[in-house]
N, C-alpha and C positions, 0 to 999 in steps of 0.2 A: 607784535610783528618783528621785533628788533630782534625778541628771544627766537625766535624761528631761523632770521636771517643767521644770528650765531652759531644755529645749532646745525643749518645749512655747512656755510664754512667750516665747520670740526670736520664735518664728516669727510667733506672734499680734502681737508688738507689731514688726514689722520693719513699715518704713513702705513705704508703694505705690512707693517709687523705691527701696529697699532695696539693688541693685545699682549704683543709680547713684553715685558717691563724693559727691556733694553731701548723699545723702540722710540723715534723720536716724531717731533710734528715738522713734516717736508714744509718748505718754501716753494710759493711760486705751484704753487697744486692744481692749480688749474689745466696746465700742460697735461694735467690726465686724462681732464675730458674726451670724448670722444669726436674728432672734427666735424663727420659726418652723419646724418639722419644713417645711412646703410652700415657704416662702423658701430652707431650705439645699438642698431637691429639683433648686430652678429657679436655683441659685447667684446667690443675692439680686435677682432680677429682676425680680419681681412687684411694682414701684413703682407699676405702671399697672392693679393687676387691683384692683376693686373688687365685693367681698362679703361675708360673714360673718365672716371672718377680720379677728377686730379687733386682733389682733396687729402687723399689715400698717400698723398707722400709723406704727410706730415705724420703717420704711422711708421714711414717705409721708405727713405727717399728714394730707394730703388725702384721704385713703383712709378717712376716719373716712365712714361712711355709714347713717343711721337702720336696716341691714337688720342691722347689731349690736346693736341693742338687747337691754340683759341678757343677753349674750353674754360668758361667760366661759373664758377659753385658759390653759390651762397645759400650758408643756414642759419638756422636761427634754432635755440634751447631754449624754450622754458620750463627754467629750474625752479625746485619746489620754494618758498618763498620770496614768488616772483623775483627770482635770480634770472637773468638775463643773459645769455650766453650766443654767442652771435659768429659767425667765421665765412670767411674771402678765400675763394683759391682760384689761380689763373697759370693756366700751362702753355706754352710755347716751346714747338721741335725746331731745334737749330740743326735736322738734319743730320749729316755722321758727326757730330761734336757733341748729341746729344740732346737733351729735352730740360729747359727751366722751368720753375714751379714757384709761382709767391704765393705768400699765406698769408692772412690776418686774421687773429684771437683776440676777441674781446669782451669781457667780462664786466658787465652791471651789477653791482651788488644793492642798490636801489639806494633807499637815504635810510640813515641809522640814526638815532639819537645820540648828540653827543654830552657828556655830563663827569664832573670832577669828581676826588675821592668820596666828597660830602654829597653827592646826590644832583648835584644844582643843576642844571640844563646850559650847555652852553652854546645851543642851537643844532644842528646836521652838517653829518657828512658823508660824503659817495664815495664809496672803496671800490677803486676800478683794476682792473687787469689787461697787459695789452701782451699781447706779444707777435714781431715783426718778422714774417719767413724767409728764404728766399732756399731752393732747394733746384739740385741739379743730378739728372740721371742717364746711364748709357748704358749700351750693351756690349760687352765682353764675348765673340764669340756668338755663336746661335741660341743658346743655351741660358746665358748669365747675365744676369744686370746689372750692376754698381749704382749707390748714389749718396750724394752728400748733402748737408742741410744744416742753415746756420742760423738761429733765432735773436733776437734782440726782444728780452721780456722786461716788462716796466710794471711794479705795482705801485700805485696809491691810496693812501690810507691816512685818511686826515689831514695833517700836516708832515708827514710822514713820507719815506719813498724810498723802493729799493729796486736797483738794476741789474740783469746778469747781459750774459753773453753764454750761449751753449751750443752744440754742434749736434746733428744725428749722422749716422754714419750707418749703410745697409747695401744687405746684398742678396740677390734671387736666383735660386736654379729652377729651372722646367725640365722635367722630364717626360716630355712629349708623350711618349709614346705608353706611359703610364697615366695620363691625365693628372699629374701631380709635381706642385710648386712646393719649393720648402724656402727660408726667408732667414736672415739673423740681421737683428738690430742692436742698434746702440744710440738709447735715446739721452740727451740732456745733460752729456758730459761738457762742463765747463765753469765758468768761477765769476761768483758774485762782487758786482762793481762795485753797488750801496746796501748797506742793511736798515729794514727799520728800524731796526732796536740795536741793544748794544751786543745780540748774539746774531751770529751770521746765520742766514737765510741758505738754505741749504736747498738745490736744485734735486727735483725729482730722477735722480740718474736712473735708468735701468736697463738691463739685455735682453733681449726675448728673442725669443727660436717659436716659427711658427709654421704651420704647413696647411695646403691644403689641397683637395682630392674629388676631382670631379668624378661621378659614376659614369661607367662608361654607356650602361644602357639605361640611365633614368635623369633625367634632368634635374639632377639633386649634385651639391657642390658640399663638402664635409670640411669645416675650421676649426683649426685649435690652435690655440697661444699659452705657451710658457712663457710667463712673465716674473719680474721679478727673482731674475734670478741671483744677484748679488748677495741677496739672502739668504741664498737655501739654506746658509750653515744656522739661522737663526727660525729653526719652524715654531712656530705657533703650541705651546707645550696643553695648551689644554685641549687640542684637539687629537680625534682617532686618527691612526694611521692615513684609512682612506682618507680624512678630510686633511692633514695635513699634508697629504696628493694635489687633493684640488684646489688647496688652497692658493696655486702658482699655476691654476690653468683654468681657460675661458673656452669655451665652446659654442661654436654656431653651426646653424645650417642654411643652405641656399637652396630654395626650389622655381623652378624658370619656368611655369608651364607653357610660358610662350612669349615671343621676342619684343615682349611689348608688357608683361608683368614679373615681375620677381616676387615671393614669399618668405620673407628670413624670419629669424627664432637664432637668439641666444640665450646664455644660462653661463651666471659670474658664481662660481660656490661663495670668494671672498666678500664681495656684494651683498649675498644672500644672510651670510653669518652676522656682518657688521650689522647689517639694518632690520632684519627681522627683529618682532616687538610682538609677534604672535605666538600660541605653541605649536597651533596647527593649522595649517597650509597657508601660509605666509608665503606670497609669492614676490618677494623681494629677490632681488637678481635675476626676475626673467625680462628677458627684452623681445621685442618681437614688433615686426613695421613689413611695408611693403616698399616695391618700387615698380612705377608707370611711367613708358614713354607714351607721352604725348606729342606726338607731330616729332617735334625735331626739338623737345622740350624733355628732360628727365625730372621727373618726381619724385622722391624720395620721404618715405615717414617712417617715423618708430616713435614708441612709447617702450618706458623703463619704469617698472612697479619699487618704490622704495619704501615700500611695507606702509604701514599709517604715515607717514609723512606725505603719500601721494604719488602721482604718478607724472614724469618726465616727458613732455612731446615734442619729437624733433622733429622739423622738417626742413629740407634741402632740395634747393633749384640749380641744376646745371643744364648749360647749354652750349652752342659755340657761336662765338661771334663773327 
């Protein structure tokens, strides 16, 4: 079990150039997760969709929007080696000053065996992950949104402990009259308080430009995220052109066929390449879930295939209080 849970942890914290030999293993990785059942559906791409899901800020703080008001989200992940993955999000409209948004990430890593260089057992330990939101959002004009977002993340790991402090910072245009939002973020720029070890723990920072594109005549909504983008200058050498394309882009789809169900589908190419273990048809990096209102209750699920290691199932309750 212990070898699972490790092998869990690599994968989460391998950094976006993971292949590449320059690249290195991020700190604090967890921040990559995706917050919500409907974000892991559409493989984190809904930077640009603005509505109820006040979850969505923690992708986007500009995403914070008055139609959250007393809007409260809780999910829950279970990750593949009964990894536990768990998050809180609560919205509040202060009106024209704007819309506040907390969050809480919380990461189970379950119990691991602990034992010295000789082998010897020196009994368990629970490696936790927290990290503390509070995020604030307006609108700029008819058109535009602004938002800011400031996290306090805490890891523990044995006798071990390390703290940052990091910021997001985002912003959104509509263009009405085209059906289509475009988004730029900047997620997790800021500076580590404690390290576990004696090499600094290095915060997942990254930019992403994201868009998306409702059809005018079909109930279908079209997302995509460039991400990672601090790296472009460092693509992936062993892949083909195209794939070192998709390697910085995530894809989803939204279909609505009525005010009371949603149907999503995403597809991570970098997801897909890391975790595949098959030759042929290896569906690692497709994600896909629904979402039902119920009564005055939103439901949200997805499942994320990561190849023979298993399959990921999230689900998420929002409501308003």
């Amino acid at each position: 079990m212990w070898i699972r849970r490790l092998l869990s942890a690599l994968l989460l914290s391998v950094s976006p150039l993971a292949q590449a030999q320059e690249s290195e293993l991020g700190g604090f990785a967890f921040l990559r997760l995706p917050p919500s059942a409907r974000a892991a559906a559409l493989s984190t791409t809904p930077a640009a969709v603005q509505d109820s899901d006040v979850a969505l800020f923690l992708l986007n703080p500009a995403l914070l929007h008055p139609s959250q008001h007393r809007y409260l989200h809780l999910g829950y992940l279970n990750h593949v080696a009964d990894v536990r993955f768990a998050t809180l999000a609560y919205g509040w409209d202060q009106g024209r000053w704007g819309t506040l948004g907390l969050g809480l990430r919380f990461v189970d890593w379950g119990r691991i065996d602990e034992a010295d260089a000789s082998g010897n057992r020196l009994g368990t330990f629970r490696p936790l992950d927290v990290a503390l939101s509070a995020g604030f959002g307006r609108a700029y004009g008819a058109n535009t949104r602004y938002g800011i977002a400031l996290h306090f993340i805490h890891t523990a790991l044995a006798n071990r402990r390390a703290t940052a402090l990091a910021f997001d910072a985002g912003v959104l245009y509509n263009f009405p009259e085209h059906l289509l939002s475009l988004s730029a973020t900047l997620h997790a720029l800021g500076i580590t308080l404690q390290h576990l070890g004696a090499t600094a723990d290095r915060l997942p920072f990254d930019i992403r430009l994201s868009l998306r594109k409702r059809l005018r005549y079909l109930p279908l909504t079209l997302l995509i995220t460039a991400y990672d983008l601090p790296h472009l200058s460092r693509p992936p050498t062993d892949q083909p052109l195209v794939g070192r394309l998709l390697y910085y882009l995530n894809v989803g789809a939204e279909l609505t066929p009525s005010s009371a169900l949603q149907l999503r589908l995403g597809y991570s190419y970098r997801q897909h390449d890391i975790l595949k273990m098959r030759p042929r048809l290896d569906l690692a990096g497709l994600n896909a879930g629904f979402g039902l209102a119920i009564a005055a209750v939103y439901v949200d699920y997805a499942f994320s295939s990561w190849s023979s290691l298993g399959v990921l199932h999230y689900l998420t309750l929002r409501f308003q209080l």
